[in-house]
C-alpha positions in Angstrom: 24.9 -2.5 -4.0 24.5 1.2 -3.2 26.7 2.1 -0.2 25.3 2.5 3.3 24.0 6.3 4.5 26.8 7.4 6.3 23.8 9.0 8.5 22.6 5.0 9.2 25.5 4.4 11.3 24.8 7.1 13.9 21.1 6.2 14.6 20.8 5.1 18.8 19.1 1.7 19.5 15.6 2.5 21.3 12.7 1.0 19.7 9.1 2.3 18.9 6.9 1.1 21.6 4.5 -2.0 21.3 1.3 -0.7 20.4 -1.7 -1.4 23.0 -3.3 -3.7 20.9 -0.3 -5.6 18.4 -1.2 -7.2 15.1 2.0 -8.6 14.5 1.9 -10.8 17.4 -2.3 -11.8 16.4 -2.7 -15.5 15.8 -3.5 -16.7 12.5 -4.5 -19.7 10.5 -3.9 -20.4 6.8 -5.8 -22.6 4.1 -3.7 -25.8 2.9 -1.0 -26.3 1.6 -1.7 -28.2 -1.2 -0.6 -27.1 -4.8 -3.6 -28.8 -6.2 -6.0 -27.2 -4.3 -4.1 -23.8 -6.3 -6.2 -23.1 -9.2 -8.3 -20.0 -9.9 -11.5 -22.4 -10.1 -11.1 -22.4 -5.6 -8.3 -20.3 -5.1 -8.8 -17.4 -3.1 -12.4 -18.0 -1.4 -14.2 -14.9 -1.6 -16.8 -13.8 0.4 -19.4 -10.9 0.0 -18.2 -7.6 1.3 -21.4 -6.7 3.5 -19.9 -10.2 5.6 -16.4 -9.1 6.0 -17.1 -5.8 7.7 -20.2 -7.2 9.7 -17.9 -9.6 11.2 -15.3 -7.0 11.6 -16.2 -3.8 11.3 -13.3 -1.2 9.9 -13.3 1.2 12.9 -12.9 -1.7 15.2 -10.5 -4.0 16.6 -10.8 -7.7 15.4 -13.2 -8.9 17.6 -11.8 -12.8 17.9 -8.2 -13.6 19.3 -7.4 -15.2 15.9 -7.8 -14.6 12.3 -9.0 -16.4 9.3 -6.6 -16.3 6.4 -7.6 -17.3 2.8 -4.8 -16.3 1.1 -1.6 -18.5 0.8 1.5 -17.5 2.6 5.1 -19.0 1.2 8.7 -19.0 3.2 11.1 -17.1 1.0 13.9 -19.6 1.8 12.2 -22.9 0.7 12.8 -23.5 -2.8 9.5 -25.7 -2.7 7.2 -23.3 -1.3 8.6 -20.6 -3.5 8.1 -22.3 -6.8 4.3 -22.6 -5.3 4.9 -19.2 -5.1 5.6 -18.1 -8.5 3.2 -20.6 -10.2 0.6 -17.9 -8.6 2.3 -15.3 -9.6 2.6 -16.3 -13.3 -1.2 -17.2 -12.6 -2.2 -13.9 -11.8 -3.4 -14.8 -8.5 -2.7 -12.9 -5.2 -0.5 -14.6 -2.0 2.0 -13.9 0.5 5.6 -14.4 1.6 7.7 -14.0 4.8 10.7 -14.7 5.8 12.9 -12.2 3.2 15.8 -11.5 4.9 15.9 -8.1 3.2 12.5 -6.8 4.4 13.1 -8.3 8.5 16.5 -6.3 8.3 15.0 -2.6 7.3 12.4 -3.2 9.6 14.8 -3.7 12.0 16.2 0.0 11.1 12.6 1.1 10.5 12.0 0.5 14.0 14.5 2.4 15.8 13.7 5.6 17.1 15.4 8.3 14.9 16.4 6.0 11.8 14.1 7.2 9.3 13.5 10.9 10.7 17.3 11.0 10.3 17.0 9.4 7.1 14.2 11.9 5.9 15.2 14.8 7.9 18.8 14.6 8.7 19.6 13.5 4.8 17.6 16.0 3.2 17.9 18.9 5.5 14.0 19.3 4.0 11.3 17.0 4.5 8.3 17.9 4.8 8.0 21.6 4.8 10.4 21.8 2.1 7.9 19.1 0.1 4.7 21.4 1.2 6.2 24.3 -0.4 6.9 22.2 -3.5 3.8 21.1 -3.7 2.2 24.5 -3.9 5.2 25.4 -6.6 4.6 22.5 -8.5 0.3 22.7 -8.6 0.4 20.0 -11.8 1.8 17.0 -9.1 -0.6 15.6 -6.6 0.5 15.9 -2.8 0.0 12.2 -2.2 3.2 11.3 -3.8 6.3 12.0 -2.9 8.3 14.2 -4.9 11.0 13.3 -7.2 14.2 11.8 -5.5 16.7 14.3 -4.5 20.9 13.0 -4.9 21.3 12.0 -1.3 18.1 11.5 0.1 13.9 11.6 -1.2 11.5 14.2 -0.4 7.9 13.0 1.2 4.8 14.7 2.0 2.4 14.9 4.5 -1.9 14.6 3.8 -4.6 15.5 6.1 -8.3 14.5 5.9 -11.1 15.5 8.0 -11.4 11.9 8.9 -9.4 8.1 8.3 -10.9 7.8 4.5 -8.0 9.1 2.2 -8.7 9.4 -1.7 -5.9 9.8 -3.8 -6.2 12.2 -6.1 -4.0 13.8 -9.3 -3.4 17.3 -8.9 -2.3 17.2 -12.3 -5.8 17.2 -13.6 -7.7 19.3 -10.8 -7.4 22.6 -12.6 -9.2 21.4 -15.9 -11.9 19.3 -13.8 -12.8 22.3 -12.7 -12.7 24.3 -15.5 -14.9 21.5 -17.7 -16.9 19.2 -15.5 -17.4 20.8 -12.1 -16.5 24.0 -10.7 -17.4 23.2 -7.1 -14.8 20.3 -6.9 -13.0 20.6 -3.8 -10.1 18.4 -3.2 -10.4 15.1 -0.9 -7.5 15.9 1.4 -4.6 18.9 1.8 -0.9 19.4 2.2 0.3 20.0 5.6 4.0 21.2 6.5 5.3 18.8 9.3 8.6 17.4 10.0 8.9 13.2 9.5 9.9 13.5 13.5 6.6 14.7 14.3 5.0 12.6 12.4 6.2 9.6 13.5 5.8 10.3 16.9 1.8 11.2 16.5 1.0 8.0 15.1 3.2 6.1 17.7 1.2 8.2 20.4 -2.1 7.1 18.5 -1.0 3.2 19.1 -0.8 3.8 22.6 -4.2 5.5 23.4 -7.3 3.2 24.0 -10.0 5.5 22.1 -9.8 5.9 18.8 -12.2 8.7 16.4 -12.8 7.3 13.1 -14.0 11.1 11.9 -11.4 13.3 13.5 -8.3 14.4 11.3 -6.1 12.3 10.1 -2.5 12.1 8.6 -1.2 10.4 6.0 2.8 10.2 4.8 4.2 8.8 1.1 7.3 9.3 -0.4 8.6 8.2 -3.6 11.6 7.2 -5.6 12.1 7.1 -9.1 13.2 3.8 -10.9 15.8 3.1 -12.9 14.4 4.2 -16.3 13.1 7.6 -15.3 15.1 10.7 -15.9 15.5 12.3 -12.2 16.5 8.8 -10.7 18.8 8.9 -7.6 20.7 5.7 -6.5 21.9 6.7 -2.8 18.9 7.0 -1.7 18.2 4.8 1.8 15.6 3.0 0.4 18.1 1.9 -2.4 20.7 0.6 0.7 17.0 -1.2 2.4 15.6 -2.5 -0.2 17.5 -2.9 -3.3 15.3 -6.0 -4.6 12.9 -3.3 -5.3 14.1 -0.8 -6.8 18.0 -2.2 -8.3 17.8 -4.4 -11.2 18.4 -7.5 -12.1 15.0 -8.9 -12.0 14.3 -10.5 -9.2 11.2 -12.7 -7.5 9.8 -9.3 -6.2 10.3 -7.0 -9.4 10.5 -9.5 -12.4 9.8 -6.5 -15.4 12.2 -3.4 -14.5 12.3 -2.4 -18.1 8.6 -1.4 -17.2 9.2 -0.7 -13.1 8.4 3.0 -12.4 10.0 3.1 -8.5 8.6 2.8 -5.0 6.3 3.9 -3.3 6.3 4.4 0.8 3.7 4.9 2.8 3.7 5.6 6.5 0.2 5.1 8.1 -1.2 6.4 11.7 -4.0 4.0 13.5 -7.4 3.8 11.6 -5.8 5.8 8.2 -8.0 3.8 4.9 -7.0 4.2 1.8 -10.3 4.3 -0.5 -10.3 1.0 -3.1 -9.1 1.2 -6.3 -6.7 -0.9 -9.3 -3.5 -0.2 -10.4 -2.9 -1.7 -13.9 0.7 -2.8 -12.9 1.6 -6.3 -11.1 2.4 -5.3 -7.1 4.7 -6.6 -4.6 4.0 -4.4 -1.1 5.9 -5.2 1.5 5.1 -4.5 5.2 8.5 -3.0 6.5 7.1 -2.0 10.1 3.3 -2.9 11.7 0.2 -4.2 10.3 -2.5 -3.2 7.2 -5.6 -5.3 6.7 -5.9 -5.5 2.9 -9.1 -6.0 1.2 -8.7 -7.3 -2.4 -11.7 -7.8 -5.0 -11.0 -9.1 -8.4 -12.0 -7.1 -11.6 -15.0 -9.2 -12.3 -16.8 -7.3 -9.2 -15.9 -3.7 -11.1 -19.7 -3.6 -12.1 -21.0 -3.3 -8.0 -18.1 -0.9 -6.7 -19.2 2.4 -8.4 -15.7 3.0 -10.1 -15.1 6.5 -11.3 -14.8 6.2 -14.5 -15.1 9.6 -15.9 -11.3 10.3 -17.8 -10.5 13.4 -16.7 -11.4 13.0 -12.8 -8.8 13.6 -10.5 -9.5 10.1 -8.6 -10.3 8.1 -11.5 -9.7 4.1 -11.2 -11.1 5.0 -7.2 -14.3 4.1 -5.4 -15.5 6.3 -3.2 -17.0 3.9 -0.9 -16.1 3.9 2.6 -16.4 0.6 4.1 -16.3 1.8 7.9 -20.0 3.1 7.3 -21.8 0.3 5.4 -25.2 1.7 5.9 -24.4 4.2 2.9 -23.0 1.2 0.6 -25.4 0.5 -2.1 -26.4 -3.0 -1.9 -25.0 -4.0 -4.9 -21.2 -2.9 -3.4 -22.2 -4.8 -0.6 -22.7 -8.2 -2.3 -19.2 -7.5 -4.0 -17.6 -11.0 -3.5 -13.8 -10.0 -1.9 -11.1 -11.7 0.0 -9.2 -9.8 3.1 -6.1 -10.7 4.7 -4.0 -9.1 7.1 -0.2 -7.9 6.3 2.2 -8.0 9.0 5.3 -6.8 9.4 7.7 -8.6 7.3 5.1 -10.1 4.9 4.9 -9.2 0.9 1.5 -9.7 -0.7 1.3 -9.5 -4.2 -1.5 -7.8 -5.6 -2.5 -9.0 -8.8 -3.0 -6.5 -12.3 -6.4 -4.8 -11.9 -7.4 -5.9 -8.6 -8.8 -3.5 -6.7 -7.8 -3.2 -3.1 -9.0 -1.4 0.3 -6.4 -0.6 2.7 -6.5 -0.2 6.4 -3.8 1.0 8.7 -4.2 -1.5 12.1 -1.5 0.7 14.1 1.5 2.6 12.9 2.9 1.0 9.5 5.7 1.5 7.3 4.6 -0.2 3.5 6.5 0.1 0.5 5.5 -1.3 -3.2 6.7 -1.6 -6.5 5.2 -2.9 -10.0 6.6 -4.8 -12.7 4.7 -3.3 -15.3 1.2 -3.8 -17.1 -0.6 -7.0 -17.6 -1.6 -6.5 -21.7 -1.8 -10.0 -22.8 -4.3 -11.8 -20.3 -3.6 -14.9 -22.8 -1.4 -16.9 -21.0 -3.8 -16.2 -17.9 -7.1 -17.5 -19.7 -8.1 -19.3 -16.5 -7.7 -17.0 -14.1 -9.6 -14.1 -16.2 -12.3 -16.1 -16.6 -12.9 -17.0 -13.1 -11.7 -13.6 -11.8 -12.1 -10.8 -15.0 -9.8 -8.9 -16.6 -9.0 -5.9 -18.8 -12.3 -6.1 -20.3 -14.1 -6.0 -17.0 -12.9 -2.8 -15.8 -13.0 -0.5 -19.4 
């Protein structure tokens, strides 16, 4: 394994504060347990989207002292629970696990005060001005991700939006949009210069205020590190020493294809920030280092409703534009979109199935990182699950 940050051993002990209102400590309930009941014919129960966010609406706190979960959660150290585990897996089907020793230690380190400014700051001697500046060098990369790793340390990058709704976009293709399809097109967020201290310091100071403004400014932080198969790949970076299961081969339970494994990605999230819904094409493990997200997951079969952007050369294309905190201006055939939500706490992986879209929304200050094992081509060995759920075809 990678050697330790020399930089990780100098960090003090203090702790983030608890936010007001703590998702990690939220009582939950789970469906059974029983394998049987795990086939893609009543595994998950979905429910129309209008219903989830009428019950709990996205600006809002959960409304109940406990929370419904329809998606299966597996302990890491039981052999029997993980074998349940990775029959879903292979099925194509989306779930949870805790208890990975791996994840509860970073968040540990993710939690003290200092630890990953030092990390980001102290490493680099960069951060985020530094990836700003590249950013505007380098016009054909999109600000949402992170730079390529630097020998030492990773770049990461800062986004604001006028309000909490955050649409990814690929810079790479902005300049011809605009040339070909539409001239008005005006990016959905912009760069801003701002050191990882600062940063995580607002979004702690958001956890501990009782108002919240869904449609004031928002930031959003990613960073990324290249795998092991792409040419500016860096292996002493702290997110190698953290979490080497995803991102260091051999293939593991987490990242079982790293012939096909393109790095991770991290995301630090302030109160309220939503990231609009769209599919990856790659199999995802995202594992909630620090704080709470509430996911919402609808399988490809629902692609018809959401209003995809399909048009190849948009910037956001695989993305829905559809902001679930106001679902007045949902079309109401988004709104009977059948989905499942669940809520990922710190410590938890969920696996995100190929081609699933998913709606993301940060409950209080969150630390996330994720990594694929590749595309899903053959959807034969799945036959069950795509026919209940879609597939490929559903979404081209």
């Amino acid at each position: 394994a990678p050697s330790a940050p020399l930089s990780s051993q100098t960090t003090g002990t203090e702790m983030f504060p608890n936010p007001l209102k703590d998702y990690r400590e939220l009582p939950v309930t789970y469906p059974a347990s029983d394998p049987s009941l795990d086939t893609a014919s009543t595994y998950p129960e979905l429910t129309p989207l209008s219903d989830l966010y009428s019950r709990w609406p996205q600006n809002s706190h959960l409304p109940s002292s406990t929370f419904r979960e329809h998606l299966r959660l597996f302990d890491f150290q039981d052999p029997d629970q993980m074998a349940q585990a990775r029959r879903l897996r292979d099925m194509e089907l989306p779930f949870k696990v805790h208890n990975v020793p791996e994840i509860d230690t970073a968040g540990d380190k993710w939690k003290r005060r200092g630890y990953l400014s030092e990390m980001l700051d102290g490493s680099m001697g960069s951060g985020g001005v530094e990836s700003a500046r590249r950013s505007k060098r380098r016009k054909k990369r999109s600000h949402n991700t992170g730079p390529a790793a630097s020998e030492g340390g990773v770049s990461y990058s800062v986004a604001m939006s006028e309000s909490n709704f955050f649409t990814w976009f690929d810079g790479r293709a902005v300049d011809n949009y605009r040339r070909r399809m539409d001239p008005t097109y005006v990016k959905p967020t912009k760069p801003v210069s701002m050191s990882s201290s600062a940063y995580f310091e607002r979004a702690i100071k958001k956890d501990l205020t009782e108002t919240y403004d869904p449609d004031s400014e928002h930031l959003y932080m990613t960073l990324g590190v290249n795998g092991v198969n792409q040419r500016r790949d860096s292996k002493h970076t702290f997110i190698h020493h953290d979490l080497p299961s995803f991102i260091t081969p051999p293939n593991n339970f987490f990242v079982f294809d790293f012939d096909h494994n393109k790095g991770v990605q991290c995301r630090f999230g302030e109160r309220g920030v939503t990231a609009a819904a769209h599919y990856d094409n790659g199999r995802n493990m995202v594992a909630m280092v620090v704080g709470a997200k509430r996911y919402t997951l609808l399988p490809p079969k629902e692609c018809d409703k959401l209003h995809v952007i399909t048009e190849k050369d948009h910037p956001s294309r695989r993305h829905i534009l559809l902001n679930f905190g106001d679902m007045d201006a949902v079309p109401s055939d988004a709104k009977g979109a059948l989905a499942v939500e669940t809520i990922v706490k710190e410590g938890e992986v969920l696996y995100i199935p190929a081609r699933w879209f998913h709606y993301i929304t940060s409950l209080q200050f969150n630390a996330q990182c994720n990594s694929r094992s590749g595309r899903l081509d053959d959807e034969s060995e799945v036959g069950e699950t795509v026919r209940f759920f879609g597939g490929k075809s559903d979404i081209e």
